[in-house]
N, CA, C and O atoms as a CHARMM CRD file, in Angstrom:
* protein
*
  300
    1    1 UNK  N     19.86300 117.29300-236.76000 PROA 1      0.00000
    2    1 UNK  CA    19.93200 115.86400-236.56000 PROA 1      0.00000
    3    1 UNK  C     19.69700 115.58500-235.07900 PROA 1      0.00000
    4    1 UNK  O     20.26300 116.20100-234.17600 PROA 1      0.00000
    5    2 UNK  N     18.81200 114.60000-234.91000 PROA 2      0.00000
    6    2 UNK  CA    18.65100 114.18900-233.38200 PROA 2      0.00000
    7    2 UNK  C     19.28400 112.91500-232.52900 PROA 2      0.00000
    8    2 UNK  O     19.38700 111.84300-233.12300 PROA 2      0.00000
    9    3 UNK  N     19.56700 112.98000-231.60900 PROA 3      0.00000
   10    3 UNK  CA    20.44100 111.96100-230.96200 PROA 3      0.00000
   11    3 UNK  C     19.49400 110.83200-230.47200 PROA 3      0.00000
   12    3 UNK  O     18.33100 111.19300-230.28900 PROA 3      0.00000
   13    4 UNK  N     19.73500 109.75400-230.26900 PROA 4      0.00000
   14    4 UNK  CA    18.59800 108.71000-229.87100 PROA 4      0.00000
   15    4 UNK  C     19.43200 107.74600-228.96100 PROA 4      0.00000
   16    4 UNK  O     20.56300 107.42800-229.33000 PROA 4      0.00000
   17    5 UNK  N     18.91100 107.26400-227.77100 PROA 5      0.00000
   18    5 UNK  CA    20.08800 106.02600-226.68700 PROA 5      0.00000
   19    5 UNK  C     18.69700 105.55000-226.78000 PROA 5      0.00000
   20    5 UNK  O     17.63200 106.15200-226.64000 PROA 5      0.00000
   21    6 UNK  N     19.05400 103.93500-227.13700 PROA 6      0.00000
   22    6 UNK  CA    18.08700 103.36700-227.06500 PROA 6      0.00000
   23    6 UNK  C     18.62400 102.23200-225.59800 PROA 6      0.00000
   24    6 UNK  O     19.75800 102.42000-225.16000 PROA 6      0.00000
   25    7 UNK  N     17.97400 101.41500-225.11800 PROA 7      0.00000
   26    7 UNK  CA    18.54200 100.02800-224.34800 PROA 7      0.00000
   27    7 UNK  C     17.93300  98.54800-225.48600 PROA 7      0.00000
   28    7 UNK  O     16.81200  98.39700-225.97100 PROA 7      0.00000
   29    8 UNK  N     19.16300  97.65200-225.61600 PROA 8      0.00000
   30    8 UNK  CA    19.11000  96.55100-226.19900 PROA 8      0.00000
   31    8 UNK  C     19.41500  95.57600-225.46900 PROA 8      0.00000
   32    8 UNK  O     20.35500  95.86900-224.73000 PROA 8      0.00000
   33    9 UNK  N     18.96400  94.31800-225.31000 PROA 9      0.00000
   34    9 UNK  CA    19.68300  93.20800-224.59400 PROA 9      0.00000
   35    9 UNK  C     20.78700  93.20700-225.55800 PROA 9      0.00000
   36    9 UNK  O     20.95400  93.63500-226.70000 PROA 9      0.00000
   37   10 UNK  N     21.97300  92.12000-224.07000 PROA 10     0.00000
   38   10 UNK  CA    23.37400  92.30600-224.98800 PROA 10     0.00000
   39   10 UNK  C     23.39100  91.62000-226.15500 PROA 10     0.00000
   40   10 UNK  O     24.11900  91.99300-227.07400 PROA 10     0.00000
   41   11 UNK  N     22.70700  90.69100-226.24700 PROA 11     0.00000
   42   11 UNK  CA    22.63900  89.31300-227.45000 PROA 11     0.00000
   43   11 UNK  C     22.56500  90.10000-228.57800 PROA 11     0.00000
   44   11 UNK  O     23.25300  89.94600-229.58800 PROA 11     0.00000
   45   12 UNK  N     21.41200  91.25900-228.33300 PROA 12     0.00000
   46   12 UNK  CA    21.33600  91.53600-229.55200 PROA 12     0.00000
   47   12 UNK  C     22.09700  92.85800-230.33100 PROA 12     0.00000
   48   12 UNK  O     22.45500  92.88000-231.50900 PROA 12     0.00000
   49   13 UNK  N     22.18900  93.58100-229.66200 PROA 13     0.00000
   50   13 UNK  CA    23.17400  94.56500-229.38400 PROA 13     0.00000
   51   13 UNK  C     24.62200  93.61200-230.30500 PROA 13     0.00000
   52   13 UNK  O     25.33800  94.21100-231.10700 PROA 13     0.00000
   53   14 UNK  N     24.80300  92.20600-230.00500 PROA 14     0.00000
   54   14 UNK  CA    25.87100  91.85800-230.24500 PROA 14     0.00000
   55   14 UNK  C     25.52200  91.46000-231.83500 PROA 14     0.00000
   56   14 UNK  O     26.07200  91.95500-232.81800 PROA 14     0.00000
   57   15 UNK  N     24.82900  90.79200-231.83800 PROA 15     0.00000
   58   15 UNK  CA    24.01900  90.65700-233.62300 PROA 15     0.00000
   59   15 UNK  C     24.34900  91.59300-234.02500 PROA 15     0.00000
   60   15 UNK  O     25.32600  91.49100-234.76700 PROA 15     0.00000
   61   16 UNK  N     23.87300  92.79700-233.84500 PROA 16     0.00000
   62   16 UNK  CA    23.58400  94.54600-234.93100 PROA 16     0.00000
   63   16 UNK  C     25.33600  94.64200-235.08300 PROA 16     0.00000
   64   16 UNK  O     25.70300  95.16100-236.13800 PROA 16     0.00000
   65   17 UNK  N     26.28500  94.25400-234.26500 PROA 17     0.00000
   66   17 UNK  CA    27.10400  94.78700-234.21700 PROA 17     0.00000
   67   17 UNK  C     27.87400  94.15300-235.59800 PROA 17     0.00000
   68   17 UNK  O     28.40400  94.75500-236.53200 PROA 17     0.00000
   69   18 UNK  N     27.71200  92.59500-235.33100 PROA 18     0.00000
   70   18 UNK  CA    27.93100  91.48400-236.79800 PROA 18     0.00000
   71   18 UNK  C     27.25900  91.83900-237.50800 PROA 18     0.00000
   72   18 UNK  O     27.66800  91.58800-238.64100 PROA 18     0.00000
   73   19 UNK  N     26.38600  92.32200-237.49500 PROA 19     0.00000
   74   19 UNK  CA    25.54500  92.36800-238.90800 PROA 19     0.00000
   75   19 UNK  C     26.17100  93.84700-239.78600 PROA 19     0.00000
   76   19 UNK  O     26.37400  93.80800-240.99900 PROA 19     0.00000
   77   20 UNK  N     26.42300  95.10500-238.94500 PROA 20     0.00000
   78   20 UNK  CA    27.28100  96.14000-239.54600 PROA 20     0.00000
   79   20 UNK  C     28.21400  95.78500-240.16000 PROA 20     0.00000
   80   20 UNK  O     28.17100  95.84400-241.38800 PROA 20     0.00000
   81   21 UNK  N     29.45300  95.26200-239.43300 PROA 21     0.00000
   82   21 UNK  CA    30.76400  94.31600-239.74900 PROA 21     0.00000
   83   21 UNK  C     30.46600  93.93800-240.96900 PROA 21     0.00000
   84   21 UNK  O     30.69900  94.49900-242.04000 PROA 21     0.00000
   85   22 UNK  N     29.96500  93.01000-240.75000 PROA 22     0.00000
   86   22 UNK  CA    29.31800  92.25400-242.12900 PROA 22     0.00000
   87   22 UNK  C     28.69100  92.77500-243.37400 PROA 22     0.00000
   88   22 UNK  O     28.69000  92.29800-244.50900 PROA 22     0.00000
   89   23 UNK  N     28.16600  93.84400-242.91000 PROA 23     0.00000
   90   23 UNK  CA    27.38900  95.39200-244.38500 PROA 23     0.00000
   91   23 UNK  C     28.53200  96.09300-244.55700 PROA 23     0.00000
   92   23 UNK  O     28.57900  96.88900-245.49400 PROA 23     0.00000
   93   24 UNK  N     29.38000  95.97000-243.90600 PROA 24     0.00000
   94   24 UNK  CA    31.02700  97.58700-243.99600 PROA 24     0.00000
   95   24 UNK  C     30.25300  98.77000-243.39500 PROA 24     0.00000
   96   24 UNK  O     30.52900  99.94000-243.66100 PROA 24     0.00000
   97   25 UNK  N     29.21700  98.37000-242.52600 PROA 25     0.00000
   98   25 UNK  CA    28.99800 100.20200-242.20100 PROA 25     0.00000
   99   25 UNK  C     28.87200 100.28400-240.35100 PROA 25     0.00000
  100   25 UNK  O     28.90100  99.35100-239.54900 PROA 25     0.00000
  101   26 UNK  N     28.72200 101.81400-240.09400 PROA 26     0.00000
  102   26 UNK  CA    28.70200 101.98200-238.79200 PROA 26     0.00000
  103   26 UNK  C     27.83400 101.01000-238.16800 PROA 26     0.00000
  104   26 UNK  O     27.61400  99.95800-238.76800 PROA 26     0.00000
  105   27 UNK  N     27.26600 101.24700-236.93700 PROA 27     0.00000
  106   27 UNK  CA    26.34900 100.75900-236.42700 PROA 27     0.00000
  107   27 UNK  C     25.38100 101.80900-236.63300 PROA 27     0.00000
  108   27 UNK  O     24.19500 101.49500-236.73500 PROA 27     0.00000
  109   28 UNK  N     25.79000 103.19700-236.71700 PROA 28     0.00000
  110   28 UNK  CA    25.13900 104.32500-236.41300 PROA 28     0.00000
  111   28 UNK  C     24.61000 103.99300-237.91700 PROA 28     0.00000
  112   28 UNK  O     23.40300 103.97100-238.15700 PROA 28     0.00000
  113   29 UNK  N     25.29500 103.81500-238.61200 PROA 29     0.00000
  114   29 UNK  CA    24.26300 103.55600-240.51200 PROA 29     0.00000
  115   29 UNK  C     23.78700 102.60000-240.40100 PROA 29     0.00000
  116   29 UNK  O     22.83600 102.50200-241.17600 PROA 29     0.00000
  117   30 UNK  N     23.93800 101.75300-239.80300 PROA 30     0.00000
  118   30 UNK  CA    23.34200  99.89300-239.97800 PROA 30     0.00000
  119   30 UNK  C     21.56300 100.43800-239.13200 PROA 30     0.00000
  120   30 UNK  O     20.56200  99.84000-239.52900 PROA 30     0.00000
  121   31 UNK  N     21.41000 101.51000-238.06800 PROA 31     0.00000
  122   31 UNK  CA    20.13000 101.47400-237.56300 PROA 31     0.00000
  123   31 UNK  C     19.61100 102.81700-238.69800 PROA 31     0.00000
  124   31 UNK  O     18.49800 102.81900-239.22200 PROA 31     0.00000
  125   32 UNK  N     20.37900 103.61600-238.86700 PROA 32     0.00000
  126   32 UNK  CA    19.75800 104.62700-239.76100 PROA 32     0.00000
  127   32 UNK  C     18.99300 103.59700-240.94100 PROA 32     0.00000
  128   32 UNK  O     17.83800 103.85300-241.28300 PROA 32     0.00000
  129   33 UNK  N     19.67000 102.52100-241.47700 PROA 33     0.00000
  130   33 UNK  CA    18.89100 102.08800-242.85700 PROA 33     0.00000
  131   33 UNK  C     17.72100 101.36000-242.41900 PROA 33     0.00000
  132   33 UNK  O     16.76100 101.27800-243.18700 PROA 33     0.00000
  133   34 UNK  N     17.68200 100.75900-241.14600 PROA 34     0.00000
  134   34 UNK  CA    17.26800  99.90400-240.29500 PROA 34     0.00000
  135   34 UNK  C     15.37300 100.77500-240.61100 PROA 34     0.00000
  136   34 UNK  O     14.36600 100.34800-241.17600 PROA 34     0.00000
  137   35 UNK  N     15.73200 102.27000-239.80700 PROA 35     0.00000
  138   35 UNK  CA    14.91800 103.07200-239.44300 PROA 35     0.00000
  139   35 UNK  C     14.34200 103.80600-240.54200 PROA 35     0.00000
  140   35 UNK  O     13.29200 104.38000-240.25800 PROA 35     0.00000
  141   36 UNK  N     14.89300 103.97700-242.10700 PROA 36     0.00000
  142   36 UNK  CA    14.69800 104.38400-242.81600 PROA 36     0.00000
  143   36 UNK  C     13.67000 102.86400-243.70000 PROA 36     0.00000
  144   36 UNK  O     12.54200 103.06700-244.14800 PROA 36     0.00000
  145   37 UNK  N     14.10100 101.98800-243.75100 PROA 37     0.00000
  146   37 UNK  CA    12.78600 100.62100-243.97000 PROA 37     0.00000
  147   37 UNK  C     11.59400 100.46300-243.26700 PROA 37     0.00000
  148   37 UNK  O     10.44000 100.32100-243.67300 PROA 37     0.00000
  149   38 UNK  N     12.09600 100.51400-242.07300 PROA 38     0.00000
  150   38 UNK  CA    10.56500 100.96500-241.09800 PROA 38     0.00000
  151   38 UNK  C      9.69900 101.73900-241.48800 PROA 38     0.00000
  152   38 UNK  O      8.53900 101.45000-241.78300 PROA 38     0.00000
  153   39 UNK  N     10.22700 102.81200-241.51600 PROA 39     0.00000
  154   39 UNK  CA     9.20400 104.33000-241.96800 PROA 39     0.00000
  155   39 UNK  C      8.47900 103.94500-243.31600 PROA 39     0.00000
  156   39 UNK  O      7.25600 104.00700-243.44100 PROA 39     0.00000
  157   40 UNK  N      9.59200 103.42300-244.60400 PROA 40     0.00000
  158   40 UNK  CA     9.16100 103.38400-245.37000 PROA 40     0.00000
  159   40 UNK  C      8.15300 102.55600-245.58400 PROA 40     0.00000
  160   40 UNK  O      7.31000 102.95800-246.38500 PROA 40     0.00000
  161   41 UNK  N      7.90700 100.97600-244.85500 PROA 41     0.00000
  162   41 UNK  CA     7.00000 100.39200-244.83600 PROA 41     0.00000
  163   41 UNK  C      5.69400 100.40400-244.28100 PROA 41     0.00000
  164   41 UNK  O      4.71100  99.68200-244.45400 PROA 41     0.00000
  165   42 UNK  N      6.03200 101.89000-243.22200 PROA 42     0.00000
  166   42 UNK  CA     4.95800 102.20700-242.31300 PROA 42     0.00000
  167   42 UNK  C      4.12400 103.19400-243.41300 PROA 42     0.00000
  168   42 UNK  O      2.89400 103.16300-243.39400 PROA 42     0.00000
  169   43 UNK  N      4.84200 104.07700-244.37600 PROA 43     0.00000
  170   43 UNK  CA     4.17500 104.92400-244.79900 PROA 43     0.00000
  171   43 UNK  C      3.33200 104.00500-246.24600 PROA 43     0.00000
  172   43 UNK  O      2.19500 104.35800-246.55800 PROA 43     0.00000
  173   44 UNK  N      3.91600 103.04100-246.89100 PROA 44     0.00000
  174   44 UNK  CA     3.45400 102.54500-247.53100 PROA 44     0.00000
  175   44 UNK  C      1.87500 101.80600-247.27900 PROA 44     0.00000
  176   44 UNK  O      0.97500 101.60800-248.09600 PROA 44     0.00000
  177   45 UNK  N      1.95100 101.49300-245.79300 PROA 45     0.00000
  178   45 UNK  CA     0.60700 100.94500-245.57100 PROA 45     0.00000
  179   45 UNK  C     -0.66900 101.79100-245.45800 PROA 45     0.00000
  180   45 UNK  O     -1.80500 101.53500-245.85700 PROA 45     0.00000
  181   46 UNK  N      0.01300 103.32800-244.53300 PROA 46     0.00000
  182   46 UNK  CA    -0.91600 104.13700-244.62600 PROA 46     0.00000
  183   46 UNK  C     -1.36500 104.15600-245.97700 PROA 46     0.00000
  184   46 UNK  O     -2.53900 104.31700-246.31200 PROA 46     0.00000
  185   47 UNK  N     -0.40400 103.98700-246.73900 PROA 47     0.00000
  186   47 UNK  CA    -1.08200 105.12000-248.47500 PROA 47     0.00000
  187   47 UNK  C     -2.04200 103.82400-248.43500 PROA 47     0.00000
  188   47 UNK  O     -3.21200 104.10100-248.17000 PROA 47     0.00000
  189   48 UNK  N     -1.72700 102.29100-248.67800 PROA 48     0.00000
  190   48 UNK  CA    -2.21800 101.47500-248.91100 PROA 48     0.00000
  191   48 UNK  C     -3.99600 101.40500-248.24700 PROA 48     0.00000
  192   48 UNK  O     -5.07100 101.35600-248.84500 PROA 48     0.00000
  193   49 UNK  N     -3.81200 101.41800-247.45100 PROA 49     0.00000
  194   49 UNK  CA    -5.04900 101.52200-246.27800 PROA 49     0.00000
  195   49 UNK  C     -5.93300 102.87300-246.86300 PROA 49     0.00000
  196   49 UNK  O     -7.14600 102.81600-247.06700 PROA 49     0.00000
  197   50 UNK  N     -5.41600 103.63100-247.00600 PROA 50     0.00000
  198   50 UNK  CA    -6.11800 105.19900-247.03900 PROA 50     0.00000
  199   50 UNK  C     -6.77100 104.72000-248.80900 PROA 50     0.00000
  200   50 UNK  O     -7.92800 105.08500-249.01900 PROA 50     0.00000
  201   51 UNK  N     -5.98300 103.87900-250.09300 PROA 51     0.00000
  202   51 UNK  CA    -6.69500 103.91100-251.20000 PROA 51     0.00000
  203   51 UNK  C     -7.47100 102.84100-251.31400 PROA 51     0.00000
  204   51 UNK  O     -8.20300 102.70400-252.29400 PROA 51     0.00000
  205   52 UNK  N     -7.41300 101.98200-250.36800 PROA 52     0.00000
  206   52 UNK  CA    -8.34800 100.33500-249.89800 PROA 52     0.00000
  207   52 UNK  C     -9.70600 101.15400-249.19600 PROA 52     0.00000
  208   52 UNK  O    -10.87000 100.77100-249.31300 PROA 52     0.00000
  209   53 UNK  N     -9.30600 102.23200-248.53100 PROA 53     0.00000
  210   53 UNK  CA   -10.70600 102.42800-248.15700 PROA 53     0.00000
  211   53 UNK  C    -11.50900 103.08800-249.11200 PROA 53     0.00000
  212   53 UNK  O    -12.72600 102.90800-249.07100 PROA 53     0.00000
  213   54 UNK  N    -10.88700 104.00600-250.17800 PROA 54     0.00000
  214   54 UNK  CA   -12.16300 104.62100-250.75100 PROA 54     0.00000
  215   54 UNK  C    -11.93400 103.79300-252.63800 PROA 54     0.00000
  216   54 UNK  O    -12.36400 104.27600-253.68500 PROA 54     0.00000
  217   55 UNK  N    -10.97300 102.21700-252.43500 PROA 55     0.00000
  218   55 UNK  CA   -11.35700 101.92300-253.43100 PROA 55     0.00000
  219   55 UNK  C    -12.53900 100.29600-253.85500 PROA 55     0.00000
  220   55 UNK  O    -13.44800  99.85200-253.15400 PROA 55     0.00000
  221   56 UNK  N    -12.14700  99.88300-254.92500 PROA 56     0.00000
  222   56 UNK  CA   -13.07100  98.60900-254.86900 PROA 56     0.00000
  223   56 UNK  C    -11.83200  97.43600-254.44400 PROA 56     0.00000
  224   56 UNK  O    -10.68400  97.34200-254.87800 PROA 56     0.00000
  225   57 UNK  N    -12.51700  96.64900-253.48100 PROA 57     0.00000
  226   57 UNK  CA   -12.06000  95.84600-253.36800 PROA 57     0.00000
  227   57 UNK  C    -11.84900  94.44400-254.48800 PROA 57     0.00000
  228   57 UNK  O    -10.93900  93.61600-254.48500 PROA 57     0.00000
  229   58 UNK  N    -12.85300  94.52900-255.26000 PROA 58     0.00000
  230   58 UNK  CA   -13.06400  93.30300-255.99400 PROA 58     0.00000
  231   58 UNK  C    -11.55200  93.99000-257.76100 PROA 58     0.00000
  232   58 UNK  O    -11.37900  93.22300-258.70700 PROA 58     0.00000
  233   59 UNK  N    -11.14500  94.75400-257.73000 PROA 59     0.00000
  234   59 UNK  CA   -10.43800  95.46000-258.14900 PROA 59     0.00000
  235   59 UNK  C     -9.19300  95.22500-257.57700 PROA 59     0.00000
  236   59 UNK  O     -8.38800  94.57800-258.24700 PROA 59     0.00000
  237   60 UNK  N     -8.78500  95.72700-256.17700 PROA 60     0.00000
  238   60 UNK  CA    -7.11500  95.98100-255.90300 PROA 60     0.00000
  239   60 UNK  C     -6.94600  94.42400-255.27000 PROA 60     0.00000
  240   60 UNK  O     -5.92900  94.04100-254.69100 PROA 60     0.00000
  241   61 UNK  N     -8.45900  93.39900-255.55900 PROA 61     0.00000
  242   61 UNK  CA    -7.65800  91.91800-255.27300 PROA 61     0.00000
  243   61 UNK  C     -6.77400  91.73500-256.42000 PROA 61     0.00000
  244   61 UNK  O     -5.59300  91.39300-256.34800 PROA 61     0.00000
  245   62 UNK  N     -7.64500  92.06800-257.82300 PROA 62     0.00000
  246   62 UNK  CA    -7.41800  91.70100-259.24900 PROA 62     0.00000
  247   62 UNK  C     -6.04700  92.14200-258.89500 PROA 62     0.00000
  248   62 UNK  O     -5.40100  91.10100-258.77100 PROA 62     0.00000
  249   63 UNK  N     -5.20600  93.25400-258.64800 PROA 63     0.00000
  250   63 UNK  CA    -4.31400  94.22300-258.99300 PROA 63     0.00000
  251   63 UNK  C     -2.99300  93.43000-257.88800 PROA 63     0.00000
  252   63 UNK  O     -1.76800  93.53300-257.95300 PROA 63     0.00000
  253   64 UNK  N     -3.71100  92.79200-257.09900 PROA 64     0.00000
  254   64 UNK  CA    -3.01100  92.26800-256.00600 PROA 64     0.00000
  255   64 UNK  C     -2.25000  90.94900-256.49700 PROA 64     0.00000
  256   64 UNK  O     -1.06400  90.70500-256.27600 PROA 64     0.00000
  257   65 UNK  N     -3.43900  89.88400-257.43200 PROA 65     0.00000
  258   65 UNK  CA    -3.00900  88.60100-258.13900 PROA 65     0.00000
  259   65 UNK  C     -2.21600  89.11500-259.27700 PROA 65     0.00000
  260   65 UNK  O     -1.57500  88.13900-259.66900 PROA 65     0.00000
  261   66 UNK  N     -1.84600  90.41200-260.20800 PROA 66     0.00000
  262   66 UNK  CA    -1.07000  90.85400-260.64800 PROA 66     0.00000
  263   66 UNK  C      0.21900  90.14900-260.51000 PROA 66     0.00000
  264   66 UNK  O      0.81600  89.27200-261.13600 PROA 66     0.00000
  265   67 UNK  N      0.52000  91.19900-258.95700 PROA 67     0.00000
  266   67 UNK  CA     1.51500  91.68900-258.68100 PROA 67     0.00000
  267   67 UNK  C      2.12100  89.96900-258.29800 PROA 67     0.00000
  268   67 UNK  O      3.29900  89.63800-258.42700 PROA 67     0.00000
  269   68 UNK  N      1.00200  89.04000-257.81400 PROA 68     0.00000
  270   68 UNK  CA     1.78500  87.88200-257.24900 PROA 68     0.00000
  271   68 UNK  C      2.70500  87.21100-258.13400 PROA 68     0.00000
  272   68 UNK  O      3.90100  86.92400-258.12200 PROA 68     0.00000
  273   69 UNK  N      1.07300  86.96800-259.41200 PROA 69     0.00000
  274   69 UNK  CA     1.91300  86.44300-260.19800 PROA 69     0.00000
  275   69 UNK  C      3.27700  87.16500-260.93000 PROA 69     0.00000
  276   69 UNK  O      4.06300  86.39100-261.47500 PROA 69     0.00000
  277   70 UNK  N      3.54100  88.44700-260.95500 PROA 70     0.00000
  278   70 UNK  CA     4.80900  88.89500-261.97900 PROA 70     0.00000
  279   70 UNK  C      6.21700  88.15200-260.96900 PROA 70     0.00000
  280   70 UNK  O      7.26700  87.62800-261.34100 PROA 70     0.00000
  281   71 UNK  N      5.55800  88.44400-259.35800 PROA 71     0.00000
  282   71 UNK  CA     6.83600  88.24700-258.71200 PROA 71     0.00000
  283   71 UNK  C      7.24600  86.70800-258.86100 PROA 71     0.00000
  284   71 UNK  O      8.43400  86.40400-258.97300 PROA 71     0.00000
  285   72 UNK  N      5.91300  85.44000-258.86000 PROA 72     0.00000
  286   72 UNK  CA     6.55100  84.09200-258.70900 PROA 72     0.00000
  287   72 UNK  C      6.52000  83.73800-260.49000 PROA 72     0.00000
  288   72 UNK  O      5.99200  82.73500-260.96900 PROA 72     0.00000
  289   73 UNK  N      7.23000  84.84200-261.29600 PROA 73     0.00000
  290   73 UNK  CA     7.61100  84.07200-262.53900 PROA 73     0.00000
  291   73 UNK  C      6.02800  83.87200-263.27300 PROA 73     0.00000
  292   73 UNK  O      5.95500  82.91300-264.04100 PROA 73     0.00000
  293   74 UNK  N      4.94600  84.58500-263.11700 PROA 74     0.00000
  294   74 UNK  CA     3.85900  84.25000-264.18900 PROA 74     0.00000
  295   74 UNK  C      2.74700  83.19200-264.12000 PROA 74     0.00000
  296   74 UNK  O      1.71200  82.95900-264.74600 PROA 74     0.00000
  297   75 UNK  N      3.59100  82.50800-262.80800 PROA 75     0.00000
  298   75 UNK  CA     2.38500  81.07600-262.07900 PROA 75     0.00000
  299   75 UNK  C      1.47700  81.38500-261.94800 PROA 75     0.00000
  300   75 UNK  O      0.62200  80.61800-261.50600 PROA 75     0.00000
């Protein structure tokens, strides 16, 4: 496991601190989940990007209006 000191302004530093409070967890878990969403959204784009390039576009739009409509209820 690796150690990390980051610098925060205090404002916000003071947020993360309410916002733990407020989840029931450390601060040290409140940036771990923090850092674990990051990654995950970072790696999601690569995959995304890497099958946009060798696929059809006129396709992963179709696949894209899918996904909109399931999320806003079928509109």
């Amino acid at each position: 496991m690796s150690v990390l000191t980051i610098r925060l302004p205090d404002d916000q530093h003071e947020r993360l601190k309410a916002l733990a409070a407020h989840r029931g967890v450390s601060m040290n878990k409140l940036i771990e989940e923090l850092a674990t969403r990051a990654v995950a959204e970072f790696d999601t784009e690569v995959r995304f990007r890497a099958r946009a390039a060798r696929g059809d576009a006129e396709a992963g739009l179709a696949l894209l209006n899918k996904v909109d409509a399931a999320f806003n209820g079928g509109s």
